[in-house]
C-alpha positions as CSV (number, residue, x, y, z in Angstrom):
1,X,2.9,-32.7,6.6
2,X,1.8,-36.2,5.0
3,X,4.5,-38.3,3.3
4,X,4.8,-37.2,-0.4
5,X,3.5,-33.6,0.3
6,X,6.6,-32.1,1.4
7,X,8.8,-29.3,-0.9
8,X,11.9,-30.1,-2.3
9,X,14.8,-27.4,-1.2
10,X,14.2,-26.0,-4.1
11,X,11.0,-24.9,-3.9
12,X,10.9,-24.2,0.0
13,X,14.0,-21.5,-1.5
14,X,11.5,-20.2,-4.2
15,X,8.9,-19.4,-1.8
16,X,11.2,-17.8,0.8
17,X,12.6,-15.3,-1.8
18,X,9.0,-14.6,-3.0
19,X,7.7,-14.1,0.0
20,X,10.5,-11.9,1.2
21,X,10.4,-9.8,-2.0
22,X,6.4,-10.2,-1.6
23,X,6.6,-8.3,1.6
24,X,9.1,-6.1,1.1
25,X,7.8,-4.7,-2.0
26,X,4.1,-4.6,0.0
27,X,5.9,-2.8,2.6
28,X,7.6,-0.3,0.6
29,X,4.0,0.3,-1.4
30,X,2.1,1.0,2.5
31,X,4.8,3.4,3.2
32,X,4.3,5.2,-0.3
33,X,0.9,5.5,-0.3
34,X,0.6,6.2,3.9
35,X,3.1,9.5,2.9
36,X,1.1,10.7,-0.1
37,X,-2.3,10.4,2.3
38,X,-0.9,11.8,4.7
39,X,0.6,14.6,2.6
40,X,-2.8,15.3,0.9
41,X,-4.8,15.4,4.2
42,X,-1.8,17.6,5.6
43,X,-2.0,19.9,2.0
44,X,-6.3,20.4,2.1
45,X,-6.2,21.4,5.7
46,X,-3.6,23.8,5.0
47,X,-5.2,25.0,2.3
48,X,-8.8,25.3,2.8
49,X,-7.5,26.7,6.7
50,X,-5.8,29.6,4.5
51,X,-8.3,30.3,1.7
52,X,-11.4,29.7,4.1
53,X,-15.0,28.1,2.7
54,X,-13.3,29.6,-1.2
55,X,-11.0,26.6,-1.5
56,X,-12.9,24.2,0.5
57,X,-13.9,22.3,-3.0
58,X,-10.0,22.2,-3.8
59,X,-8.7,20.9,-0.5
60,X,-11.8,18.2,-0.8
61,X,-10.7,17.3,-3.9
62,X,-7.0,16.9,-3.1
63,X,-8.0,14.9,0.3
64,X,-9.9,12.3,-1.8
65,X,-7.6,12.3,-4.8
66,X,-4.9,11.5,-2.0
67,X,-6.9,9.1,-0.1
68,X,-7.8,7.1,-2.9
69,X,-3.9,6.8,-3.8
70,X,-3.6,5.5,-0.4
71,X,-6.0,3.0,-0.4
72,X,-5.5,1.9,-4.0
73,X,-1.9,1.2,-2.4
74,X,-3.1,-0.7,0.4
75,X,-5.0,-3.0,-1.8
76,X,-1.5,-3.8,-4.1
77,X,0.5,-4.4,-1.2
78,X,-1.9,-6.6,0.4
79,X,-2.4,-8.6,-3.2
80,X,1.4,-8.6,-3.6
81,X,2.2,-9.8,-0.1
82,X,-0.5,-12.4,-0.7
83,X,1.0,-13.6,-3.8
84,X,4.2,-13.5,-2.1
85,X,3.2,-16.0,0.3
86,X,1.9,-18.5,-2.6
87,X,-2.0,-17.6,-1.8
């Protein structure tokens, strides 16, 4: 690193506790939103392999509704963990 550019203790600290709370916090919001995909995938197979082509549109719906939870979750866990890391 050139002379002049590098952090004080201080902030070298600041960015270790950010980035560990950065990617914890990212981590915890993956796991979150991988269980509630997971569940809704796991919930509209069960259901539209009990009710047939009649609840088909319901298990669809809770599919997408679930996988859009998921990847809504990615996307803040990615932006936290980025922020995290000072980028």
């Amino acid at each position: 690193m050139p002379i002049g550019q590098q952090e004080s203790g201080i902030s070298s600290g600041v960015k270790f506790v950010t980035s560990t709370v950065g990617n914890t916090v990212g981590g915890v919001t993956n796991t979150v939103g991988g269980v509630v995909g997971a569940l809704g995938r796991g919930l509209g197979e069960t259901l539209e392999g009990a009710t047939g082509s009649a609840g088909r549109p319901v298990a669809k719906g809770i599919v997408d509704a679930t996988t859009s939870v998921e990847d809504g979750a990615n996307k803040i866990a990615g932006g936290v963990k980025r922020a995290g890391e000072g980028k």
